[in-house]
The first five atom37 places (N, CA, C, CB, O) and aatype in JSON, in Angstrom:
{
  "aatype": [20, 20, 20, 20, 20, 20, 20, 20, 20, 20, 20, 20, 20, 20, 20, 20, 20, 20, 20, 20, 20, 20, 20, 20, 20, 20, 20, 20, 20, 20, 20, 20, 20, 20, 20, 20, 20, 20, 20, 20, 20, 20, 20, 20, 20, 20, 20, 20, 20, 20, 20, 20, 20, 20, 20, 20, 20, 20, 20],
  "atom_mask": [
    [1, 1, 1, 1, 1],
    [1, 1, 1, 1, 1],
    [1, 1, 1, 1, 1],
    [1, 1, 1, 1, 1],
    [1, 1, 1, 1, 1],
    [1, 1, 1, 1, 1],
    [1, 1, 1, 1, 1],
    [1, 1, 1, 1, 1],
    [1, 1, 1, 1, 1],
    [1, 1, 1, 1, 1],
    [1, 1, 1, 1, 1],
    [1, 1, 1, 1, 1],
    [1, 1, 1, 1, 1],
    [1, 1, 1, 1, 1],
    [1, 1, 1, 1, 1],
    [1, 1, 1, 1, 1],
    [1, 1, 1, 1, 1],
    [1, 1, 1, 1, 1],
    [1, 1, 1, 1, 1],
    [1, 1, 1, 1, 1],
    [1, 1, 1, 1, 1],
    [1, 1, 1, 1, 1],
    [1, 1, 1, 1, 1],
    [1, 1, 1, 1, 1],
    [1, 1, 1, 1, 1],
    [1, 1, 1, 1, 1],
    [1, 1, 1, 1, 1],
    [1, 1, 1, 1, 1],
    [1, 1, 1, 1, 1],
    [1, 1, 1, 1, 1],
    [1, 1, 1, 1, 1],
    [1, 1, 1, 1, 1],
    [1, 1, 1, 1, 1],
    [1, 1, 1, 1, 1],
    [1, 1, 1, 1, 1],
    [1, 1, 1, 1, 1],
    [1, 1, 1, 1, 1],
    [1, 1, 1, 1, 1],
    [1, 1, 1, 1, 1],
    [1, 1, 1, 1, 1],
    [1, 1, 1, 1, 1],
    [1, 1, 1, 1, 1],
    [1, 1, 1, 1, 1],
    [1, 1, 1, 1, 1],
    [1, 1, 1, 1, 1],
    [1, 1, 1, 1, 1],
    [1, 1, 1, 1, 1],
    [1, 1, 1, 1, 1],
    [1, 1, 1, 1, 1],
    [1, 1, 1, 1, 1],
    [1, 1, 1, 1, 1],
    [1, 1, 1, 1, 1],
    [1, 1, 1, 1, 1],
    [1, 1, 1, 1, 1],
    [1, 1, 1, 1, 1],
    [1, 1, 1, 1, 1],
    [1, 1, 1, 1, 1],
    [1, 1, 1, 1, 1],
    [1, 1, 1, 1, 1]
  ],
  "atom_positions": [
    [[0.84, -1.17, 0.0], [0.0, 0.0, 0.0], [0.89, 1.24, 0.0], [-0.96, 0.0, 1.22], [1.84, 1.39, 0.77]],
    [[0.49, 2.16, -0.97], [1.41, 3.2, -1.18], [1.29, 4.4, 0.07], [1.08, 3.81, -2.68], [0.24, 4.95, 0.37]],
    [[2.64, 4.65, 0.74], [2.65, 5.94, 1.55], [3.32, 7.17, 1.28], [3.07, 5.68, 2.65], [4.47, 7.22, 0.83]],
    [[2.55, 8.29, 1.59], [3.05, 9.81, 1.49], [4.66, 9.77, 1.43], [2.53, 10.78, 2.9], [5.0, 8.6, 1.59]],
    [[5.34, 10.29, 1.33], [7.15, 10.66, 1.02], [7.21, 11.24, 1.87], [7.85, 11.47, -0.21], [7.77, 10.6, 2.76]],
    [[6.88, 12.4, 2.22], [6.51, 13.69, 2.85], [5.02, 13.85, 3.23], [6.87, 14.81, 1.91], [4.07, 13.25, 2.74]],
    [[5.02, 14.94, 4.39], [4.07, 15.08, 4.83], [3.38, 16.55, 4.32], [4.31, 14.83, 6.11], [4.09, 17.54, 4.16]],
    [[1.7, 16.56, 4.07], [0.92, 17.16, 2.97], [0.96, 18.32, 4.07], [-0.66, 16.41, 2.29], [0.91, 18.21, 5.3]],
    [[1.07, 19.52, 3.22], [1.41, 20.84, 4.1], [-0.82, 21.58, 4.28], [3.03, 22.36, 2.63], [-1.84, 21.55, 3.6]],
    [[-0.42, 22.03, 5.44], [-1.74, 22.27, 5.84], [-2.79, 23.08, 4.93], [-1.61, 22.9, 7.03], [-4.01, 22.95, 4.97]],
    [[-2.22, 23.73, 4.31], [-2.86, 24.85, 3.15], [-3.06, 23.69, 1.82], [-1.45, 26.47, 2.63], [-4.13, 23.72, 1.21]],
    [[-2.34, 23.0, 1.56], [-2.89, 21.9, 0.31], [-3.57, 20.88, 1.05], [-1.61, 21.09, -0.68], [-3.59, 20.1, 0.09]],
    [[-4.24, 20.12, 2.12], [-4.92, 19.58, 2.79], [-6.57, 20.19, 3.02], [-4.1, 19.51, 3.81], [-7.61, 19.68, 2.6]],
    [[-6.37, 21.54, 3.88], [-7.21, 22.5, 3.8], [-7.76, 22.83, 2.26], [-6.54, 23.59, 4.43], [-8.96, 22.58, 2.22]],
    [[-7.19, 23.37, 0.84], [-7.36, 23.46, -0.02], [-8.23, 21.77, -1.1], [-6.06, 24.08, -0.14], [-9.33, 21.75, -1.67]],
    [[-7.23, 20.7, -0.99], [-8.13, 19.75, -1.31], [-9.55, 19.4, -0.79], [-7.51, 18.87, -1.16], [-10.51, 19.06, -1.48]],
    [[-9.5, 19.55, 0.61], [-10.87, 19.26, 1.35], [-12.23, 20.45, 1.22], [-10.42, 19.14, 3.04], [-13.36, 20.31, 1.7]],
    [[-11.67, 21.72, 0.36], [-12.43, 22.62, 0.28], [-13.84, 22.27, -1.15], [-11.32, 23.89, 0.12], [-14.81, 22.8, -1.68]],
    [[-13.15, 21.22, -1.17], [-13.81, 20.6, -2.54], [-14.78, 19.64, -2.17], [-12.76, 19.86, -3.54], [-15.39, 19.19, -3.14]],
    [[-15.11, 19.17, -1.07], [-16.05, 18.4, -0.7], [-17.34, 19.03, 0.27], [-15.31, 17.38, -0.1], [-17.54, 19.28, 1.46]],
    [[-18.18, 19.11, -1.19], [-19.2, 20.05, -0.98], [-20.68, 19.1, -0.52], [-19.35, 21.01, -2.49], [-20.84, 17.9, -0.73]],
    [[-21.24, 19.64, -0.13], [-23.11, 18.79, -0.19], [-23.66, 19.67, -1.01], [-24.31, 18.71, 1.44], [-23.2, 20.75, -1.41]],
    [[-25.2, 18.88, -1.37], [-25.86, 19.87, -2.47], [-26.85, 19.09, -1.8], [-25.6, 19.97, -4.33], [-26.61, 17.96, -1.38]],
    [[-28.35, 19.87, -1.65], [-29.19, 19.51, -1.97], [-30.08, 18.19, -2.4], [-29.04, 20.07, -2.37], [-29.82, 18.01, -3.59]],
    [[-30.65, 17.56, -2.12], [-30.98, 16.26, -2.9], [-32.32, 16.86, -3.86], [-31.44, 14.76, -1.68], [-33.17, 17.62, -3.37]],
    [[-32.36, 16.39, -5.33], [-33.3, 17.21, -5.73], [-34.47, 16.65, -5.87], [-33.0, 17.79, -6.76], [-34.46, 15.42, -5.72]],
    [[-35.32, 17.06, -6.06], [-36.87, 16.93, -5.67], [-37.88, 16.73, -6.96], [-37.34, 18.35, -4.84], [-37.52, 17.41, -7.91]],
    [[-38.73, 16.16, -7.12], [-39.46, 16.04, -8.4], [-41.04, 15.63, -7.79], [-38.67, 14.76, -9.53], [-41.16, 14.62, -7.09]],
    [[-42.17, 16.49, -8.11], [-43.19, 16.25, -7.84], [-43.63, 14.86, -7.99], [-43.77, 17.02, -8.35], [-42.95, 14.12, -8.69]],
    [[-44.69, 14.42, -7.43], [-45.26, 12.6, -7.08], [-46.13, 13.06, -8.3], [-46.32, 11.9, -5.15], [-46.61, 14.16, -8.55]],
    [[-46.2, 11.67, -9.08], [-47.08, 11.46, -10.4], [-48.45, 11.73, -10.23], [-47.02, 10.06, -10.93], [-49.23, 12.23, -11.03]],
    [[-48.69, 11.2, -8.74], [-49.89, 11.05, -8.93], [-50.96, 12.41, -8.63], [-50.12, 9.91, -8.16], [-50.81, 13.14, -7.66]],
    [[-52.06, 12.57, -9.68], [-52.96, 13.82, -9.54], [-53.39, 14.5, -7.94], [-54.35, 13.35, -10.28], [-53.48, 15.6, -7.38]],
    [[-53.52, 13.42, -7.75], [-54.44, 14.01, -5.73], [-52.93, 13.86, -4.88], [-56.24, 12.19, -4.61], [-53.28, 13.66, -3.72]],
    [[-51.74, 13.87, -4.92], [-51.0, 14.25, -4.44], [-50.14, 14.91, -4.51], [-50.84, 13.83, -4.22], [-49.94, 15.68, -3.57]],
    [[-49.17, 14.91, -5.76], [-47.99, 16.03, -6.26], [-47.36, 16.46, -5.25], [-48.44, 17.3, -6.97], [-47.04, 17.62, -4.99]],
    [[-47.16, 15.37, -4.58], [-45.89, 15.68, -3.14], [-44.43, 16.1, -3.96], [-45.46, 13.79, -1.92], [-44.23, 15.75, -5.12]],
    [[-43.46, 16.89, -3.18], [-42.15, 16.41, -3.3], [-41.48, 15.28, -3.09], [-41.62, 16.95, -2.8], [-41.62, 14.74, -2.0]],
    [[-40.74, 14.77, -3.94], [-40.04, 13.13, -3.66], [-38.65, 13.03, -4.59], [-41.3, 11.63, -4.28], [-38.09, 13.86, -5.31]],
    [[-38.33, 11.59, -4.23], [-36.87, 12.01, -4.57], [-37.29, 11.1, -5.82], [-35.33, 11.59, -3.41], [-38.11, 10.18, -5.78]],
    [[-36.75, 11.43, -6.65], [-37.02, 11.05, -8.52], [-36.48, 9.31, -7.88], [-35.42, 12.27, -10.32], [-35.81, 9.2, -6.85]],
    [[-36.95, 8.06, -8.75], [-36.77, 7.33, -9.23], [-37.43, 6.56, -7.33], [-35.29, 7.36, -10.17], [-36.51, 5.78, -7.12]],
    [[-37.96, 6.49, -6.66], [-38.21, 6.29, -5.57], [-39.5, 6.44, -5.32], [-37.53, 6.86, -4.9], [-40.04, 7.34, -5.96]],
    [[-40.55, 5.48, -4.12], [-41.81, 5.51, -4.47], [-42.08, 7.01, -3.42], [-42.7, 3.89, -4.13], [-41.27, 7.66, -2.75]],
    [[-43.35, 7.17, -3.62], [-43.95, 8.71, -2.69], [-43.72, 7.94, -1.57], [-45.85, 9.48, -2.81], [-43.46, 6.75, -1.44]],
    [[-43.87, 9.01, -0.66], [-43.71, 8.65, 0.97], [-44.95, 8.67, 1.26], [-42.86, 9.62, 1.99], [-45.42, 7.6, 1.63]],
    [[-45.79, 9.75, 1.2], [-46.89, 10.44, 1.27], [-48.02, 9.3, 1.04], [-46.86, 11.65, 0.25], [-48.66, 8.71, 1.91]],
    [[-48.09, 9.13, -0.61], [-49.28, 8.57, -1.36], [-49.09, 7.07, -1.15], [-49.34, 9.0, -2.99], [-50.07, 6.42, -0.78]],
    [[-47.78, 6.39, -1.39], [-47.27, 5.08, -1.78], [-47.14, 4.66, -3.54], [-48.29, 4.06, -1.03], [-46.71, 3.58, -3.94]],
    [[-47.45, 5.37, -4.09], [-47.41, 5.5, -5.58], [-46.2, 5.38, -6.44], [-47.87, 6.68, -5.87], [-45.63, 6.45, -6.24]],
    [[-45.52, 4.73, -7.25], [-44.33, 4.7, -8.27], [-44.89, 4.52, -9.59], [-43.26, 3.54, -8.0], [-45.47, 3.56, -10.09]],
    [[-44.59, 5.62, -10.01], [-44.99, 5.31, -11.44], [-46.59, 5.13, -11.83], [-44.28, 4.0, -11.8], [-47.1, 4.25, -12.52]],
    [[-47.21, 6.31, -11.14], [-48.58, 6.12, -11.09], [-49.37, 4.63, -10.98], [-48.96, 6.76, -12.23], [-50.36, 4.31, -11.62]],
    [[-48.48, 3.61, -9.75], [-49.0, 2.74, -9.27], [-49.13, 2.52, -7.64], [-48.45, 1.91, -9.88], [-48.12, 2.75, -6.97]],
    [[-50.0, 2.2, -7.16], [-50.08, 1.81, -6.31], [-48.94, 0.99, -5.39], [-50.95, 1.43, -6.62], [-49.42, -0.14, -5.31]],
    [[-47.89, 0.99, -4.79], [-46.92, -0.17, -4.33], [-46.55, -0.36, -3.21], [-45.85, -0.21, -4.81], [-45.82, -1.27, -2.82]],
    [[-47.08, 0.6, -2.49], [-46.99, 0.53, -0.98], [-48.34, 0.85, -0.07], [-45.89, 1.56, -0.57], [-48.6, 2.01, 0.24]],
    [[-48.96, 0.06, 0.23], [-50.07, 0.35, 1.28], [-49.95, 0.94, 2.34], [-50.59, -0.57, 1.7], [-48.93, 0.87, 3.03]],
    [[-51.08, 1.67, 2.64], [-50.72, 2.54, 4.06], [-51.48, 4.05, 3.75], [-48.7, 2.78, 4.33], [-51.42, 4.96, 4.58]]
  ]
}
């Protein structure tokens, strides 16, 4: 397993890690007419239970 030569100076450490950002998770209205919740694309509603204007989760 490969190790450092030298040790990474605090300003290029600080500088690489400035790059690890979060964003948002983005949001896409629920298919279905009587709900149009926010939800996360490709995932069933929380709300309705609906994927793909089907029914798949009871409740």
């Amino acid at each position: 397993m490969p190790v450092p030569k030298r040790r990474m100076s605090r300003s290029n450490t600080r500088s690489r890690r400035s790059q690890w950002k979060t964003t948002a998770p983005t949001l896409v209205r629920c298919n279905n007419p009587a709900c149009r919740e926010p939800k996360l694309p490709h995932v069933a509603c929380p709300t309705c239970g609906t994927y793909n204007r089907r029914t798949v989760v009871s409740g």
